[in-house]
N, C-alpha and C positions, 0 to 999 in steps of 0.2 A: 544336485540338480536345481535348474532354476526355470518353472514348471508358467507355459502362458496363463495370465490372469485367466482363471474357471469362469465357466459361463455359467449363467443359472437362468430355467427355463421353465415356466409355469401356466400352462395355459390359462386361456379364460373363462372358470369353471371352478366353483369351492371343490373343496377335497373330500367331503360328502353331505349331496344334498339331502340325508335324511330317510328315514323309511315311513313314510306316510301311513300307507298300510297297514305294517306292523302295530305302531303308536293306538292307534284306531281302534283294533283289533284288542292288543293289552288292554285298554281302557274298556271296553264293554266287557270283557273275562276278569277284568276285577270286581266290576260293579254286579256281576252275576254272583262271583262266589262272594262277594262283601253279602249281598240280600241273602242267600244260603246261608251263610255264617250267623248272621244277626236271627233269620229266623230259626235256623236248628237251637243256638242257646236260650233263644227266648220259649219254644217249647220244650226243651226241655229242664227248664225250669217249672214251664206250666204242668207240665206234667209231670215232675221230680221224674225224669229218665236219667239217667247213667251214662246212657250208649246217646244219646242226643244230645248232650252238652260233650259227652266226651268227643265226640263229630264234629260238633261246630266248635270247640279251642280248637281241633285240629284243621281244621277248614282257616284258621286263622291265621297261620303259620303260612299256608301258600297264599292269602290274601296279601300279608305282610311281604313275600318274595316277591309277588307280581305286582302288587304297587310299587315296590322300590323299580322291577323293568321300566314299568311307565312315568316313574320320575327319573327315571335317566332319559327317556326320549324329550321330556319336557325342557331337563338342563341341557342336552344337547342342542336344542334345535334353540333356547331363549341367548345360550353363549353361542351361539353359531359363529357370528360375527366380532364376537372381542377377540383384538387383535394381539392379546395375551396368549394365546390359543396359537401356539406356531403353526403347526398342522390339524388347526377346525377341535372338533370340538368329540369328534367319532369316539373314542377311546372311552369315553364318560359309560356310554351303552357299554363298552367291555367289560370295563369297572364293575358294573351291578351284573352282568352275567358271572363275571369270577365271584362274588360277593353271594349270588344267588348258589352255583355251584357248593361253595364251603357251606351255604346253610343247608342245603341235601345232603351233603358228609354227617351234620348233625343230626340231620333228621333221620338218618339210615341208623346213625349208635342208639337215640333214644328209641328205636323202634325194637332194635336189638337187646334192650336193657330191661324195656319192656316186655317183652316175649319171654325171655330168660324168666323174668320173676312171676309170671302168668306158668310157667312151666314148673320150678319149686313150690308154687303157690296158688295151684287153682283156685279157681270164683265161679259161685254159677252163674251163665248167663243167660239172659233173657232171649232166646232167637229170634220168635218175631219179628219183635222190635226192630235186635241188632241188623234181623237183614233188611229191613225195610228202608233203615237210614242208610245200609251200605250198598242197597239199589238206585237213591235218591240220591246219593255221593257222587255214585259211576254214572247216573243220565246227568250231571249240571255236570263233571266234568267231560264228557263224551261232546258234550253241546260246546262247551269252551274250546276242545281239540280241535273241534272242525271249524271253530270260527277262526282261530290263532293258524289253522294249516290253510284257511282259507287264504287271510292277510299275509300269509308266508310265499303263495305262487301270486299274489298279486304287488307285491314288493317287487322295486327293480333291482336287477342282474348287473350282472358284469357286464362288460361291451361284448359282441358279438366282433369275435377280428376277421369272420368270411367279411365282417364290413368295412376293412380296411379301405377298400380299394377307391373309393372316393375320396383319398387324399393326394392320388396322383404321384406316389412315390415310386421308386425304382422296383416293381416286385420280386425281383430275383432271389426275396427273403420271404416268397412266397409259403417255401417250405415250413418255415418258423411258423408263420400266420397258420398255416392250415393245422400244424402242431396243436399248437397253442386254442383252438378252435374247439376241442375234447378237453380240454383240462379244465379242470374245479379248481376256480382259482380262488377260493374262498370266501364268495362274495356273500355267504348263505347268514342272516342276521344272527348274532351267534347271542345278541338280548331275547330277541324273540325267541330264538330256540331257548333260553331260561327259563323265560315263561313257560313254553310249551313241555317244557323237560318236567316243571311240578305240575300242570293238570296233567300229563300221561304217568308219572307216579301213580299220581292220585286215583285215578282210574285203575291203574293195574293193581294198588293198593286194595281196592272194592273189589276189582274181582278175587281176590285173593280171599279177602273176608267172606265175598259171600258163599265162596267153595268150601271155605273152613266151616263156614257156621251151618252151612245143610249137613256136611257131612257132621256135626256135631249133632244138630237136631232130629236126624235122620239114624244113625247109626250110635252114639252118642260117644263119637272123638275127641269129647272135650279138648284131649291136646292138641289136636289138627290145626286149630286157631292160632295159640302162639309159634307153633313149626310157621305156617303160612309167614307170620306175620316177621321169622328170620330169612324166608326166602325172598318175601321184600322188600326187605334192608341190604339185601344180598343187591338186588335189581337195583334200587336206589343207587347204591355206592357204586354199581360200574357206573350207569348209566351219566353220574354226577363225575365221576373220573372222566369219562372222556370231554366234557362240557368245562372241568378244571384245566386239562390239558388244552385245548383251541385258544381257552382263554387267554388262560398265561403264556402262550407259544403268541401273543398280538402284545401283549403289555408288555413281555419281555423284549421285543423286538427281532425275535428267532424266527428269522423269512429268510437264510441263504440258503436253506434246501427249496424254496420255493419255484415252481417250475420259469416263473418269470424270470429268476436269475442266470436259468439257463438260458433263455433266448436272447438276454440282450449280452452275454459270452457269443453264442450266433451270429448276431446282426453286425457285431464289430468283428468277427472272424472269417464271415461269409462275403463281404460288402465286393461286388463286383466291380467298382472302378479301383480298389486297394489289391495290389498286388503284391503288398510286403503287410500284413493284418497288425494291426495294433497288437504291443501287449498288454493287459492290462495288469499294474498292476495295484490296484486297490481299488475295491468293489465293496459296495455298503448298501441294502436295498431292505429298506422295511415300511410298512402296510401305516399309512395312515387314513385308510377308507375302508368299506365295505371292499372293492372293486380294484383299489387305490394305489397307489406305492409312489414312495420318494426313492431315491438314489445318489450315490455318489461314486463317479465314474475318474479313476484316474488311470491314464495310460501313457508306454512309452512308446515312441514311434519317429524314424527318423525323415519319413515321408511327410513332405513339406503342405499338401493338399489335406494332409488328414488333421483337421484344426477341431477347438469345440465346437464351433456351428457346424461343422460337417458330422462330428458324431452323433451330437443330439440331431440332427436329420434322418441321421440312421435308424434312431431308439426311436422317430415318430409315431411312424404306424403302430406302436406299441402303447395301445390309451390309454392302459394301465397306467403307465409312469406319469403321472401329472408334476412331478419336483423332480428335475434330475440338473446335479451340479458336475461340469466336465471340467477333468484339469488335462491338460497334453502338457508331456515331459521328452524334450531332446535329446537324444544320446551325447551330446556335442557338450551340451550344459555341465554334464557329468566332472569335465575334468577342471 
């Protein structure tokens, strides 16, 4: 086949501008739990506590995860514009959500390793104390939750496609739009959700400790504490499994089940002035934004009106696609 020069079509609009929000948000939830961190070691030192410095090294570990979130929003937005960056710079925030992801893998075995040797090897411990830092755990991370889910509904969304109709296109692919108008098309910051994924560990973390440690204090279940502390390594590891999988399903570039792939199969199958449909064959669509997607669209058609500016016409009202490369291939060319 000998296929018309592909068009290539980009509006005028980066590929993503950024989560303002979020960025924001990460930043005051590290600087919370950095002062947390710094002052639980520094007393318990002051005070030779155990259960206080053992708190803050671990208070240090989700510092260290949520600074890397917020220096990925930093290198995303300072490379926004270098033109090395084919499709922008979005990926970089991915990068530190998968990176964040694998350290809550580690952080669920060391919690499991621990537990385990607390269960061959009881210690007595001090309750007080230990619940006092694991109430003062659970309210700075509780105050984090809400600020991070705060910046997470004030983050922009996907497009709205009931808002198509101000581009004055054929709607007869109405169906599609209204479709498409209920689907999670992934726009959900899946950095910010990193972040938010170790303060709500953390948290469920605390409350776990401090059920363990009443009922120790209380009843004196010494082992209650390291059980507790395998059912949240237990919680850890799904919850980081599913935050590995979003991640890697973007870096990998595995977006052809995505529901966008179907609609633009639709828009070229459905098109009302095409009474012989394109076929296509070869379709390539993967996510380079929040919201985003690029595409490459080849089809065969012997219908002489159906060219690449008429198909990427078709794919418009679709704001998703801001990259889509069209090839049209003639039965004729064939032989």
């Amino acid at each position: 086949m000998s296929p018309e020069s592909p068009q290539y079509w980009t509006p005028n609009h980066s590929f993503d501008d950024g989560n303002v929000a979020g960025e924001r948000g990460t930043r005051i939830v590290l600087l919370i739990t950095a002062i947390t961190m710094v002052v639980e070691i520094a007393a318990g030192w002051w005070f030779n506590s155990m259960a206080l410095l053992a708190d803050g090294w671990h208070m240090s570990s989700h510092t260290l995860a949520i600074g890397l979130s917020a220096l990925a929003y930093a290198a995303a937005r300072r490379y926004a514009d270098d033109p090395r960056f084919a499709f922008g710079t979005w990926k970089i925030e991915i990068l530190a959500g998968f990176a964040s992801a694998i350290f809550l893998i580690g952080v669920a075995l060391a919690m499991v390793i621990g537990s385990v040797e607390r269960l061959l090897a009881p210690q007595d411990i001090r309750f007080p104390e230990a619940i006092t830092v694991a109430v003062l755990g659970l309210v700075v991370n509780v105050v984090c939750a809400l600020i991070l889910n705060h910046a997470g509904e004030h983050s922009h969304g996907g497009h709205d496609h009931a808002g198509h109709a101000h581009h004055g296109h054929d709607h007869a692919h109405g169906h599609a739009h209204d479709r498409s108008a209920h689907h999670d098309h992934g726009h959900h910051d899946l950095n910010l959700r990193a972040a938010y994924l170790h303060v709500v560990v953390d948290a469920a973390t605390s409350v776990l400790a401090i059920v363990a440690l009443l009922g120790g204090m209380l009843y004196g279940w010494n082992w209650l504490d390291p059980v507790m502390g395998i059912v949240g390594a237990v919680l850890v590891a799904r919850w980081s499994r599913g935050l590995l999988r979003d991640t890697g399903r973007v870096l990998l570039d595995r977006e052809m089940d995505h529901p966008v792939v179907a609609e633009i199969r639709d828009a070229l199958a459905s098109h009302p002035h095409w009474p012989d449909a394109p076929r296509i064959v070869d379709l390539h669509v993967w996510r380079v934004g929040r919201n985003r997607f690029a595409a490459i669209v080849s089809v065969l058609t012997g219908d002489p009106t159906i060219t690449p500016t008429a198909i990427k016409r078709a794919l418009a009202p679709h704001e998703e696609l801001i990259h889509v490369s069209v090839e049209v291939n003639r039965p004729q060319d064939a032989a």
